[in-house]
N, C-alpha and C positions, 0 to 999 in steps of 0.2 A: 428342265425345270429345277430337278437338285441343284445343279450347279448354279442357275440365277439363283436359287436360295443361298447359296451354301458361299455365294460370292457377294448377296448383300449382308448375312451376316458378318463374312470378314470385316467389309466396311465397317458396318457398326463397330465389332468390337475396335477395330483399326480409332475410329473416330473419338471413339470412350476412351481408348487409351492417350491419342493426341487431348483431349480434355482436360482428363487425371494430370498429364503430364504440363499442361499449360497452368496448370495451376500454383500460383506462386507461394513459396515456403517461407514460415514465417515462425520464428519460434521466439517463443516471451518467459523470461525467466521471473517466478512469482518472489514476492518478498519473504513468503513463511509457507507453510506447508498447505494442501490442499484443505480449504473450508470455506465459506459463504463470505470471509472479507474478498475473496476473487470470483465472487460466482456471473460476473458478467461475463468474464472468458468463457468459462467452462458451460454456461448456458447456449452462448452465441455457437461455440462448435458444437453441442450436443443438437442444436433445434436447424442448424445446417445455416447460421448466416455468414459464417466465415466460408462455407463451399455456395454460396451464394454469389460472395465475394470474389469466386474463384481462389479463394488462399487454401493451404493447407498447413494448418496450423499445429504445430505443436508447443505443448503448456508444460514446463519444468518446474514442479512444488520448489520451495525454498527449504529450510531448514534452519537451525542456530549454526552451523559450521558452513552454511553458505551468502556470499556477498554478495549481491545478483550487479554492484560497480564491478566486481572482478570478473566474475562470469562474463561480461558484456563487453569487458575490457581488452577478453583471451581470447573475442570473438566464438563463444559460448550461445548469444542470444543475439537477434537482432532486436530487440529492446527489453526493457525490464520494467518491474514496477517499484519504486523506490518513493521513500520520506523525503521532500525536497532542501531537507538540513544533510542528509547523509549524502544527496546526491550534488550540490554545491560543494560541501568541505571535499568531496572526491575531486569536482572540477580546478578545483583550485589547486589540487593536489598534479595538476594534468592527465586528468580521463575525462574527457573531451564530452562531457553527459550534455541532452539538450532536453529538457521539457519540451514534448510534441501535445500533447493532451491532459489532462487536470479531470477524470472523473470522480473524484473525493472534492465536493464543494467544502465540505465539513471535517473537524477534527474529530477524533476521537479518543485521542489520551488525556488521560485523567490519573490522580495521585488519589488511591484510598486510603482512608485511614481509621484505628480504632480510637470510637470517639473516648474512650476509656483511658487514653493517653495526653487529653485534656487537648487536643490539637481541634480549635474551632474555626481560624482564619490562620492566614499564610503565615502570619507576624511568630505564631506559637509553636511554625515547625524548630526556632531555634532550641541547639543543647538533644535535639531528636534525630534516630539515625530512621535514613529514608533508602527506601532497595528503590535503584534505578535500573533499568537496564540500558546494556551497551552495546557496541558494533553496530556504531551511529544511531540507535536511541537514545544516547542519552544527552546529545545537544540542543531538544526542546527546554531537557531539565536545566540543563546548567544555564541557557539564557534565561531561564525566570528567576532561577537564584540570584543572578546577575542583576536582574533587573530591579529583584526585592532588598536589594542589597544585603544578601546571607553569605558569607562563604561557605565551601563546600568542603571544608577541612578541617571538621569538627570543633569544637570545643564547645560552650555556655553559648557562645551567640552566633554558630554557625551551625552547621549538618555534617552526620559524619553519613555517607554516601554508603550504602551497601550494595555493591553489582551484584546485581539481583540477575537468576537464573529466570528462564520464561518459565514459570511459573508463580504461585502465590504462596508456597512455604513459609518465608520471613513472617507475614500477618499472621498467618495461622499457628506458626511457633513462638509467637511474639518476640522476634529476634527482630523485628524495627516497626515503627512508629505507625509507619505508612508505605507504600508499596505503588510501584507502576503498572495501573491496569487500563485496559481499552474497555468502551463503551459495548463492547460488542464481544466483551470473550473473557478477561481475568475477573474481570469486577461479577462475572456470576457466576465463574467458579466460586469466588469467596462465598456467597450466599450461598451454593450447593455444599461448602463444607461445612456450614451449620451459622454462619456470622450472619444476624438478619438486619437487613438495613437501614432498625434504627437506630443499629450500636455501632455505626458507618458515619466517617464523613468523606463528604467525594471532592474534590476540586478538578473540575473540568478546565484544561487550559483554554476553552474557548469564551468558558466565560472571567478567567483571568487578562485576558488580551495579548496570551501571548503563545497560542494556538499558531503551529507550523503547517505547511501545507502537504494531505499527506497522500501514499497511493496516487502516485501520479505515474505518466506513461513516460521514460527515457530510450532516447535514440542517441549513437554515436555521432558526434556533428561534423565527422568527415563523409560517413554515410548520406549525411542529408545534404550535400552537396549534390548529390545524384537526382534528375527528376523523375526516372524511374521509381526509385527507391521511396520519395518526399510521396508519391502517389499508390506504391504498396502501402505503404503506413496510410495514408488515407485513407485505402479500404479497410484496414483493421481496426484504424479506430473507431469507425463510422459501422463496423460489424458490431463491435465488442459494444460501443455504447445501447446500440440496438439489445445486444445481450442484457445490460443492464439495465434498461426499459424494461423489458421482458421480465427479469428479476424481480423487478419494485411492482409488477400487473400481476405476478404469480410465483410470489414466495416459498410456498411449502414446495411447489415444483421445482426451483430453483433451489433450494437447499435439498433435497431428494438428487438434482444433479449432482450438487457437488459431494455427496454421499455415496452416489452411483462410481463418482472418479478418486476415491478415496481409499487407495491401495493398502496404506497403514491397518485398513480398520478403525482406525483409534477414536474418529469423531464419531459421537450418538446424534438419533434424532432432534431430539428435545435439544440439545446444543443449539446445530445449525440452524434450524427452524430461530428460535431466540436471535441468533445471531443475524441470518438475514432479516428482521426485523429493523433490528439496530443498523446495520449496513446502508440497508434502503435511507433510513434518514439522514447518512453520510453523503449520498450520490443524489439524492433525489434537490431538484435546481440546476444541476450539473447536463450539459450538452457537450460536454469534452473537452470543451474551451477553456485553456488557463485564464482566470482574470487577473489583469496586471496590477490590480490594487491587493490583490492576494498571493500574490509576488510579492510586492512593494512590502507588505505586512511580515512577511516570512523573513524576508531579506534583512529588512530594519529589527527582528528580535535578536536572530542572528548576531548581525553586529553589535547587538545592545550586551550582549555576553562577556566581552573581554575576556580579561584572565590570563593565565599563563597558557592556558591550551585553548585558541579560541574556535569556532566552527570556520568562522571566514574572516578575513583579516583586512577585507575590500569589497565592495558590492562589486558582485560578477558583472562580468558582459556577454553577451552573446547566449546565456542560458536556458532560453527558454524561446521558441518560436509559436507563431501562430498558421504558417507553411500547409503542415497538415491538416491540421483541424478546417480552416477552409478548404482546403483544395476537397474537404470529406465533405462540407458542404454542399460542392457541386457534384457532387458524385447522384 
């Protein structure tokens, strides 16, 4: 009788471990550091839908010293989460990036400003210096310059450009006009450092028209030659959206997760909480599915930019597939 026991146990453990080990590995390198702009990942593996999926997922926070095109590129990640202006000027550059899913329907950058700088519509940022940030943020900015027709090279009727560090220092030392913040993270730091939002003005690129597409899912598009491979990304995407379903139905939980994975220490409650508030409103409409009129829109500001350094100098081809996102359909 031990032995029938002691030889079904083996099985099982035998079986749990063929399981473990059929479990396909999947690692997603994030844009910026662990917080509630990525809590559909880190929801999905905390509540088990990526071990649902059968995937074993690992999530890489980003940083300012990290390029998640580079990372992806060294064979680092098999996909990453990128701004679809950073992840074109990279294809064009030859890193072979493919848009497989689009869960950001919505933008979220926005230019603050103190309204104490007499700055009330776009026309009056001229003769004003504005903190952008860089390391491919800063190609939404410079197509709207482009488009408003300001140059970006100072003087009375242009802007003098501040590379603006991730943070909001510049506003609050009043070392520029206006400053680059997200809907969902700089713009309330400034209000926590005491600036209250009626001495604020905000210019959302979304309702300027020239909003880029952002937080989207990239794959290598030699990788997605494989159907193997085109059907692991299906199950991830088709987990992770689940994750951020989940996210938008129970927020305080989902930002508690990404609190739980937050090795830094550095985010507070009251942050993320705020933060997946605003997030949800980025995702929520979104089923993972890029749409190609939000393509079409991205593409077209892009080259609406020129200049001596432009993002893209051609509308891509081959950028962006719809592959996975169906094939997650049928899942």
């Amino acid at each position: 009788m031990k032995k029938t026991i002691a030889a079904a146990l083996g099985l099982f453990t035998a079986l749990g471990s063929a399981q473990a080990f059929a479990a396909d590995a999947v690692t997603i390198q994030l844009k910026w550091v662990t917080q509630a702009q990525f809590a559909g990942y880190y929801v999905a593996k905390a509540k088990g839908f990526y071990d649902e999926a059968g995937l074993d997922v690992t999530i890489k926070p980003g940083g300012p010293d990290i390029a998640p095109e580079q990372v992806i590129a060294g064979g680092g990640a098999d996909v990453i989460v990128d701004w679809m202006p950073a992840a074109l000027a990279s294809r064009e550059k030859g890193v072979g990036l493919v848009n497989i899913a689009q869960p950001f329907k919505k933008s979220g950058m926005e230019l603050t400003c103190l309204k104490e700088t007499g700055i009330a519509k776009p026309a009056d940022f001229k003769g004003k210096t504005l903190g952008v940030w860089f390391f491919g943020n800063e190609y939404p900015f410079m197509s709207w310059m482009s488009t408003l027709g300001i140059p970006t090279t100072g003087g009375a009727d242009g802007v003098t450009v501040l590379k603006q560090g991730f943070n909001v220092d510049p506003l609050i030392q009043k070392q520029a006009a206006c400053i680059s913040t997200m809907t969902y993270n700089e713009y309330w730091q400034v209000i926590d450092a005491g600036i209250p939002a009626d001495q604020l003005v905000v210019f959302k690129y979304e309702d300027q028209g020239v909003a880029t597409l952002e937080d989207g899912l990239y794959a290598m598009e030699d990788k997605l030659k494989d159907p193997t491979f085109v059907t692991k990304m299906a199950k991830f995407v088709k987990a992770s959206m689940k994750g951020w379903e989940y996210a938008r139905a129970n927020p305080d939980e989902a930002a508690q997760i990404v609190l739980d994975n937050d090795e830094t220490g550095a985010q507070t409650e009251k942050h993320q909480k705020r933060m997946m508030g605003e997030i949800n409103k980025l995702t929520e409409g979104s089923d993972g599915t890029l749409d190609p009129a939000d393509y079409d829109r991205t593409v077209k500001t892009l080259l609406a930019a020129g200049g001596d350094a432009p993002v893209i100098t051609k509308a891509p081809e081959g950028a962006w597939t719809h592959a996975v996102t169906d094939a997650a359909k049928g899942l």
